[in-house]
C-alpha positions as CSV (number, residue, x, y, z in Angstrom):
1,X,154.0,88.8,104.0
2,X,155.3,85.9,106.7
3,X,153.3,85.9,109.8
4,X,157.0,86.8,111.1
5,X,157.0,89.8,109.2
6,X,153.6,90.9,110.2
7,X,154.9,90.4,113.9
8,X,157.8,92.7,113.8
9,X,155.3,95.4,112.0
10,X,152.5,95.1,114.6
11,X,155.4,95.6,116.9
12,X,157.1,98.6,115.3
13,X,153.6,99.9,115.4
14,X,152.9,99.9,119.0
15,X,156.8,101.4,119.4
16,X,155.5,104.7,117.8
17,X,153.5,105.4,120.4
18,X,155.2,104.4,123.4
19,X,159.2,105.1,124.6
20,X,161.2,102.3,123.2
21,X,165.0,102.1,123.3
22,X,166.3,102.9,119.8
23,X,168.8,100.2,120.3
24,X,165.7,97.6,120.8
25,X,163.9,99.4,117.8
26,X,167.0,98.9,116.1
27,X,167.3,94.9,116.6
28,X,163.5,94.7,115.5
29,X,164.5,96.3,112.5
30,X,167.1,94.0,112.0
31,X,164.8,91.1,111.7
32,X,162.2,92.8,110.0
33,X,164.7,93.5,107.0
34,X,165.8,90.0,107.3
35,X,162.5,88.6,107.0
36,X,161.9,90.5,103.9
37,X,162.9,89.9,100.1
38,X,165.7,92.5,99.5
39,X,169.6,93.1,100.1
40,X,170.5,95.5,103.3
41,X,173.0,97.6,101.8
42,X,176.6,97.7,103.6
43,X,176.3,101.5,105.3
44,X,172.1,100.4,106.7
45,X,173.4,96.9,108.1
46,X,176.8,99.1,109.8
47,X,174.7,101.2,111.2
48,X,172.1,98.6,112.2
49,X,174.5,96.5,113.4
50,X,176.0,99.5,115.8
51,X,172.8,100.6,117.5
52,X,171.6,97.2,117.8
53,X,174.9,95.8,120.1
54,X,173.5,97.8,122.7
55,X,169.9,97.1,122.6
56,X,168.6,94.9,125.8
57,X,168.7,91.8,124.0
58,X,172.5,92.0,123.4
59,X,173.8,93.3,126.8
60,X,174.6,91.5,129.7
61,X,172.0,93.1,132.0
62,X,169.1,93.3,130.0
63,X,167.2,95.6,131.7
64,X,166.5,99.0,131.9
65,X,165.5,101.1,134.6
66,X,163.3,103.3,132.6
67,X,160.0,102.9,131.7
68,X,159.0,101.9,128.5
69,X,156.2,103.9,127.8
70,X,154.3,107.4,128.2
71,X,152.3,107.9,131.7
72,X,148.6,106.6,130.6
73,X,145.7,108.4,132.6
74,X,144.0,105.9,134.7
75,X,140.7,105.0,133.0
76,X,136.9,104.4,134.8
77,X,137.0,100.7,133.8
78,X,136.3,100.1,138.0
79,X,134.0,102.6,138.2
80,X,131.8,101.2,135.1
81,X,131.6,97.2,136.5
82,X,130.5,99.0,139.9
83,X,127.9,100.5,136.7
84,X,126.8,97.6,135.4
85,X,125.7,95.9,138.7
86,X,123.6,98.8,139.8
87,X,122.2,99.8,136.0
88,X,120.3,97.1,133.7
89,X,120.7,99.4,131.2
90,X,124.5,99.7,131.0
91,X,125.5,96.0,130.9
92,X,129.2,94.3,130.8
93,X,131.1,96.5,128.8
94,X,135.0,95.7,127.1
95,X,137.6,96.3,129.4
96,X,138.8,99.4,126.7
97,X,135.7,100.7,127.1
98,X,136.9,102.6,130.7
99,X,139.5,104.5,128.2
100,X,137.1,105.7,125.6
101,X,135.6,109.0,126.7
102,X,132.9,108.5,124.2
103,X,131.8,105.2,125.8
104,X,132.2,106.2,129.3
105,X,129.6,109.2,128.6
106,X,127.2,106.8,126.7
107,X,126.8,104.4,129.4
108,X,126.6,107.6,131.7
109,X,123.4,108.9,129.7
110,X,121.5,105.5,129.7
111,X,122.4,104.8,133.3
112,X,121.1,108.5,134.5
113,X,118.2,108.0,132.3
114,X,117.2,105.4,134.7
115,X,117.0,107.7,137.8
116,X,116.0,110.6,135.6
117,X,119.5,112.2,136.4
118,X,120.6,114.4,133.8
119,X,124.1,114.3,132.3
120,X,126.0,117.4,133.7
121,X,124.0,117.8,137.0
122,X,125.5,116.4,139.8
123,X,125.1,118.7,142.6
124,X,123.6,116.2,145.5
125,X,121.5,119.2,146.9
126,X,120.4,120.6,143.8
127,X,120.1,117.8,141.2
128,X,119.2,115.2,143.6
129,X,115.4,114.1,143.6
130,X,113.4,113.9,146.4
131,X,110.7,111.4,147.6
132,X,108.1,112.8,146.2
133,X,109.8,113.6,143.1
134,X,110.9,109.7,142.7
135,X,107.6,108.7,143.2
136,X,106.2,111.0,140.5
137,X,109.0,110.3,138.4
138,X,108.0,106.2,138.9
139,X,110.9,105.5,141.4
140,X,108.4,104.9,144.4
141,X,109.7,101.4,145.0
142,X,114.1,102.6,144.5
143,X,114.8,103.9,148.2
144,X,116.6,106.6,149.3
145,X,119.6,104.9,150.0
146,X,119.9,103.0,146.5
147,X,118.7,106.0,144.7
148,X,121.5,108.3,146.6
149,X,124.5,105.5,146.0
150,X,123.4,105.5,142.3
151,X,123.2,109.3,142.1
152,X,126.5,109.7,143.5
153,X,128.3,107.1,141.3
154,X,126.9,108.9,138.3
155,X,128.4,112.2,139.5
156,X,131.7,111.3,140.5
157,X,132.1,109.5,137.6
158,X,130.8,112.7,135.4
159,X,134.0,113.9,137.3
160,X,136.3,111.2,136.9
161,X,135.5,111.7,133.0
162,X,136.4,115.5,132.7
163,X,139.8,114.5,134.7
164,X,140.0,111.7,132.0
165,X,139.4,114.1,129.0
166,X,142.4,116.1,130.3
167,X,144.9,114.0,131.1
168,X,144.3,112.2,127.3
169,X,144.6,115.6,125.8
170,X,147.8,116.1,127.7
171,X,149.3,112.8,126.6
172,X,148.1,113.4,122.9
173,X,150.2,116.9,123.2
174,X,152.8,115.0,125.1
175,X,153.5,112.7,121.4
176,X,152.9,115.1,119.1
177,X,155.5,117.4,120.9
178,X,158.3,114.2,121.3
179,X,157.3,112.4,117.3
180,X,154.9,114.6,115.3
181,X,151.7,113.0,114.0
182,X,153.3,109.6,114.2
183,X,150.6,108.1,116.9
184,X,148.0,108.6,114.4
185,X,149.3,106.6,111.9
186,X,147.0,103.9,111.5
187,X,148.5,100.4,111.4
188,X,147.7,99.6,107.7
189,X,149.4,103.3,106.3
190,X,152.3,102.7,108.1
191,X,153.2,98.5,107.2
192,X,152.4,99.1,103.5
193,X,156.0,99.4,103.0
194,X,158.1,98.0,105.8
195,X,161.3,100.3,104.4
196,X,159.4,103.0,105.0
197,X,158.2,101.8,108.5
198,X,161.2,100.6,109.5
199,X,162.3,104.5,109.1
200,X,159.3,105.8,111.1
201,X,160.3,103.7,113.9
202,X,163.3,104.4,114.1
203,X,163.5,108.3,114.3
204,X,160.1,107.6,116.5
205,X,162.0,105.9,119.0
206,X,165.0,108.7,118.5
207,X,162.6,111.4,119.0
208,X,160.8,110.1,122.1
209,X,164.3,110.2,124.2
210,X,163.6,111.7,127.5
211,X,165.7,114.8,127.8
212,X,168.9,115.4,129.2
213,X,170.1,117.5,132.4
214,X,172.3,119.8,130.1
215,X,172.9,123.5,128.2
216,X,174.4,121.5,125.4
217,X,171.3,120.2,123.5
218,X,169.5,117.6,123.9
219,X,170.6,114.5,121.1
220,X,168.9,115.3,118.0
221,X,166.4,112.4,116.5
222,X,167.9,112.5,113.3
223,X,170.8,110.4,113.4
224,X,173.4,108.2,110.9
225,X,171.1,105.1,111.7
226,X,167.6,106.9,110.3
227,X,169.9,108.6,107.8
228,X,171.0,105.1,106.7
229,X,167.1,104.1,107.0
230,X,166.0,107.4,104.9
231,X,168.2,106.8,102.2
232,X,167.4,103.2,101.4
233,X,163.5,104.1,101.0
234,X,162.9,103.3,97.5
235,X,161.3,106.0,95.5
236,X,158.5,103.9,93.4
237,X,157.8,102.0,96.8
238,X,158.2,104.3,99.6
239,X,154.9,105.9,101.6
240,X,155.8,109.1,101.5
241,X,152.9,110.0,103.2
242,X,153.6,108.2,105.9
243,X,157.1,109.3,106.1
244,X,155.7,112.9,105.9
245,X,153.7,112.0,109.3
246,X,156.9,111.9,111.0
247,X,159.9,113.5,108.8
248,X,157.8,116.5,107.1
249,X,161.2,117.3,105.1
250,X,161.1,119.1,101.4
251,X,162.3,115.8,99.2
252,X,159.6,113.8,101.2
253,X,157.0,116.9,100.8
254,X,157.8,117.0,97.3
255,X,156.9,113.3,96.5
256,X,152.9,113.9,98.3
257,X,150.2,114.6,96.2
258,X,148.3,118.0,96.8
259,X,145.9,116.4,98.6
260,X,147.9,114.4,100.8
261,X,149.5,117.9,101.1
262,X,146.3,119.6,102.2
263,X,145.5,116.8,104.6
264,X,148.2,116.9,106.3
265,X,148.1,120.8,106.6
266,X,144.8,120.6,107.6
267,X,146.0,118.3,110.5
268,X,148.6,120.9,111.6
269,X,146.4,123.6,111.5
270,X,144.1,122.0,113.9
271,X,146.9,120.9,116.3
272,X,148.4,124.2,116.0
273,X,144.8,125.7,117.5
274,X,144.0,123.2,120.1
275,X,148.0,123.6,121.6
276,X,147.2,127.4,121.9
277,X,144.3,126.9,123.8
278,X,145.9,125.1,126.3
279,X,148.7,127.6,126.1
280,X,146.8,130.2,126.8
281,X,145.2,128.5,130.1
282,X,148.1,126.9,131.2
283,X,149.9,131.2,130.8
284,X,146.8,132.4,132.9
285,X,148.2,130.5,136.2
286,X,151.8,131.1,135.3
287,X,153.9,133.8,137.4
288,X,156.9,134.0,135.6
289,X,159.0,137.1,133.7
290,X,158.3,136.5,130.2
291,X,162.0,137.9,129.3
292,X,163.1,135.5,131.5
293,X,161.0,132.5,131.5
294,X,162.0,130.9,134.4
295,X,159.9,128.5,136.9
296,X,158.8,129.6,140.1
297,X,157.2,127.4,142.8
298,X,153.7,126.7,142.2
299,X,153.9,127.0,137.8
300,X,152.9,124.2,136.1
301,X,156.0,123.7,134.1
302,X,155.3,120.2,133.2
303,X,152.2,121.3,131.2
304,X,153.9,124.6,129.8
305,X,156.5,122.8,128.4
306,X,154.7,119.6,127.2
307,X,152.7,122.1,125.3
308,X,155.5,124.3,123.9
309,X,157.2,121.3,122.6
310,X,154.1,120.5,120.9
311,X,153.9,123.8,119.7
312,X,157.0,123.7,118.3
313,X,156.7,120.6,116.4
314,X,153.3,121.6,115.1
315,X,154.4,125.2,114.2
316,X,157.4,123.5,112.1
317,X,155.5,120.7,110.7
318,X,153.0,123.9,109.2
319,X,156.0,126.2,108.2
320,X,157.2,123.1,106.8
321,X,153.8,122.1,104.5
322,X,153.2,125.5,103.5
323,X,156.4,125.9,101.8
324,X,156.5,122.4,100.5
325,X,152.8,124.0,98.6
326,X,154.2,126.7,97.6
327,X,152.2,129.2,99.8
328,X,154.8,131.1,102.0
329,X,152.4,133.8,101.3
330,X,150.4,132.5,104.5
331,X,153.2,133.7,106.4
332,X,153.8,136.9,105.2
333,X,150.4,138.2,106.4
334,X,150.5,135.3,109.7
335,X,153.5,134.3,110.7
336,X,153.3,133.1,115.2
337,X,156.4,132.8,116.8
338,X,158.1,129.8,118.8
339,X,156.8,129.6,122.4
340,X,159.6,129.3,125.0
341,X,159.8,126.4,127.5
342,X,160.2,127.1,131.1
343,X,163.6,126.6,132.9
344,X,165.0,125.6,136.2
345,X,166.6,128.4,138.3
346,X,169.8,126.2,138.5
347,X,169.5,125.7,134.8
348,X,169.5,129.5,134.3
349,X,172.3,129.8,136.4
350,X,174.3,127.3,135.2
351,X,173.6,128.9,131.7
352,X,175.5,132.2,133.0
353,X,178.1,130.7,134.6
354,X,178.8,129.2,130.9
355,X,179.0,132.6,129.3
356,X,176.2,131.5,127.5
357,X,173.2,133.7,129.1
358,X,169.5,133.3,128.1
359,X,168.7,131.6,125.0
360,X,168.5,134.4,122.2
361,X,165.1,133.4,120.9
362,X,163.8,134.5,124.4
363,X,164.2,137.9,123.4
364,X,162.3,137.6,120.8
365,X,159.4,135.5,122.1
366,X,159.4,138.1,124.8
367,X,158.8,141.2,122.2
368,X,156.4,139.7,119.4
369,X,152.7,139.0,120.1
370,X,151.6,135.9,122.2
371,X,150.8,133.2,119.2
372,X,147.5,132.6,120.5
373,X,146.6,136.1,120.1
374,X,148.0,136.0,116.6
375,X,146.2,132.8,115.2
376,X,142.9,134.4,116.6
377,X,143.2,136.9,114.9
378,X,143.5,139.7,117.6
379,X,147.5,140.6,117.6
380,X,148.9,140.9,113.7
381,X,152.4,139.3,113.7
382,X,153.2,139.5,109.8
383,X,156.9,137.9,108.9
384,X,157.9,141.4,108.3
385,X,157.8,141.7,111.6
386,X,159.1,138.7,113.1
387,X,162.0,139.3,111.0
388,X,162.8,143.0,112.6
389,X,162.6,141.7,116.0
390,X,164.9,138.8,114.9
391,X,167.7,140.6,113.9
392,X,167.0,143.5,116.3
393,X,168.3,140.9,118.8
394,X,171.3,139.0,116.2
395,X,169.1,136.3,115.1
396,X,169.0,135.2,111.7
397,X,165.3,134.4,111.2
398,X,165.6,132.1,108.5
399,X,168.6,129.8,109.6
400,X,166.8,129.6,113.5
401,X,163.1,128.3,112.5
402,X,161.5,131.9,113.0
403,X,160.5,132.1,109.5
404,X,160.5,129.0,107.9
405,X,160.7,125.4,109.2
406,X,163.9,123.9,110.7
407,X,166.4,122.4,108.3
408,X,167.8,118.6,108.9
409,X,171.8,120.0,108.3
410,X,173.5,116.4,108.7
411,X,173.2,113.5,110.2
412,X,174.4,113.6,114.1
413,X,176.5,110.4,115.0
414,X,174.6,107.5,116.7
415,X,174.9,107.5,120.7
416,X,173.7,104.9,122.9
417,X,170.6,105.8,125.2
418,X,172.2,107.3,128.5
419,X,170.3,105.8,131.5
420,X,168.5,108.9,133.4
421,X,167.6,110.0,136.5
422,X,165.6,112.9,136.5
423,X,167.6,114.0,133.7
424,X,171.3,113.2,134.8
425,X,173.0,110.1,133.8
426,X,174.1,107.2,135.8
427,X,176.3,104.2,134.6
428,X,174.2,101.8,135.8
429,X,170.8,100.5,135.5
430,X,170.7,98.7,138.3
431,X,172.2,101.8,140.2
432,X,169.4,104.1,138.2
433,X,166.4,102.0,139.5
434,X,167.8,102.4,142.9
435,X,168.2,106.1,143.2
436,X,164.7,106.9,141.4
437,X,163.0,105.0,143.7
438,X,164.5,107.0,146.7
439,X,164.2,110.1,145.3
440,X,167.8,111.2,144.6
441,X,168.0,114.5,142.8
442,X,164.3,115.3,143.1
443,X,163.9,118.3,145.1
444,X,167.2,118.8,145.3
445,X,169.3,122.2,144.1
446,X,170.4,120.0,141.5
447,X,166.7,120.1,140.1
448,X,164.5,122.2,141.8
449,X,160.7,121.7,142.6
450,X,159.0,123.2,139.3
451,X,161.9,121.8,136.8
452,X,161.0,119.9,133.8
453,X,163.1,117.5,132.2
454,X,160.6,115.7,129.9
């Protein structure tokens, strides 16, 4: 491999978990195929060749107005070099270090093991040791004033590092409800076969499109560019468990070994289970009509959705690896329905003004057991069931993802990335830049405080 080649990889890496343009995705693609032995066929380097015309590179501008990756909680890396100068015990520490939870607490322990301040307590009337106390605890010669500053650095950041927790947990649901299990493929899995990354990339980048201001549908990630991709992958060459990570797909299933089946069933599971949990605390502090499911002031939509989205992909990706084993059976007896994401007043209105009313699955999701409920075991939700409801309400449970995962029908046609302002196009990226940073459409009736458009 040319140290070329190994650029553009490390590159398309990085992509997966971050928002890159297709179109620049695209162009990377181009010269990672060129840098490789091999023929492009004619109907990859067309398609290629379309997406990439419009990536930054090739147009006049060159610059977007949106930002290129996905909001990053804001680590402790200050709070640990304040840390370091107070506690001989913590020392200098890697600048990556203030993003690792697991570090941040280490250096946490040893510095409160200093001051005899246990992790966890950090009332500053109740925790807090007095004179005597320091004295019999060998502090005599700290005073009150260095022991206090010490004490409360320790607790705020014991705070600072449950915030931390959360917000990476809401990013992690954030990607697997945009692109799947793709963030956790590790570098050497996915540039074994740069075909087969070159795919992942690509219908990455597709998926993690911010969505649109629209009752249309949003664009789906599966378009004639990664069909073009797909379809090139060579069977003997391919890693089709990688490709599984992002494209979880019957003839890519069927390639997998049972226990690259099982692992990545096991990881859905798990996903599956920790995206209920925060469902079900995110429903507790919710006040909307579940038949209608639409934001009021004060719901944390942003969450609800970001976590439905997740649930979605995760539920699919499941479906998806229990048929592809053989073991629909699962089902039969547990079988959770989709979770429905929150909408907009003027979305819901604009919806009826269509003709096109509520969504039909939110019927549905309004009548069968809360999935939570179901995958603890306290609310039975067999497919038998799911099924009834469905065509109760002139759903076809099969065909809509109800009771087994989503079908890739065809290719949609490639379309350039429309530049967005919370949710609504403008020409113009220059323009764009102009009217996010003074706040046209938020608040607005356009989108109203509590909307989501992710």
């Amino acid at each position: 491999m040319s140290a070329r080649t190994e650029q553009i990889l490390r590159e398309l890496h990085t992509s997966i978990g971050r928002r890159r343009r297709p179109e620049d995705v695209a162009e990377l693609i181009r010269e990672l195929l060129d840098s490789t032995p091999g023929t492009v066929d004619e109907r990859t380097a067309a398609a290629l060749a379309k997406a990439s015309e419009n990536s930054l590179k090739n147009l006049w501008h060159g610059y977007t107005s949106m930002l290129q990756d996905f909001a990053r909680p804001v680590g402790l890396q200050r709070q640990l070099t304040t840390a370091a100068e107070l506690f001989a015990t913590v020392g200098a520490l890697p600048a990556e270090a203030g993003d690792d939870p697991t570090a941040i607490e280490a250096a946490i322990r040893r510095a409160g093991a200093e001051i005899r301040k246990e992790f966890g307590c950090g009332d500053f009337r109740e925790d807090r040791l007095d004179r005597a106390e320091r004295a019999g605890e060998g502090l005599g010669e700290l005073s009150k004033r260095q022991y206090n500053k010490r004490f409360r650095l320790l607790a705020r950041m014991e705070t600072k590092l449950i915030r931390l927790v959360a917000e990476i947990r809401k990013r992690e649901i954030t990607l697997i409800g945009k692109n799947g299990l793709a963030s956790r493929l590790p570098y050497e899995l996915f540039a074994a076969d740069p075909d087969s990354a070159a795919f992942i990339a690509y219908l990455t980048a597709r998926a993690n499109l911010r969505s649109e201001f629209t009752i249309s549908g949003q664009q789906l990630a599966y378009d004639e560019v990664a069909s073009a991709l797909f379809h090139r992958l060579d069977p003997a060459r391919a890693q089709w468990f990688a490709v599984a990570h992002v494209h979880p797909v019957l003839p890519v299933l069927e390639r997998l070994t049972d226990l690259q089946k099982g692992q990545l069933l096991g990881h859905w599971y798990r996903i599956l289970v920790e995206v209920a949990e925060q469902l079900e605390s995110l429903w507790e502090g919710l006040d909307v009509d579940r038949e209608a499911m639409i934001v009021r002031r004060g719901d944390d939509s942003t969450g609800w959705n970001q976590a439905a989205r997740a649930w979605r992909t995760a539920r699919n990706g499941w479906f998806a690896l229990l048929e592809g084993m053989g073991a629909q059976e699962v089902l039969a007896k547990v079988c959770p329905g989709k979770v429905m994401m929150l909408v907009a007043a003027d979305v819901a209105y604009w919806h009826r003004r269509s003709g096109r009313g509520l969504h039909p699955d939110t019927d549905i999701w309004a009548e069968l057991p809360l999935p939570w409920l179901v995958l603890r075991g306290e609310a039975d939700c067999p497919q038998w069931l799911v099924e009834q409801v469905c065509r109760r309400h002139g759903v076809e449970p099969s065909f809509s993802g109800w009771t087994r995962a989503r079908r890739v029908s065809q290719a949609a046609p490639f379309r350039a990335t429309p530049e967005l302002v919370h949710g609504v196009t403008v020409a113009d990226p220059l323009l764009a830049g102009l009217l996010r940073s003074a706040g046209v459409f938020s608040g607005r009736p356009l989108r109203p405080a509590g909307a989501e458009i992710g």
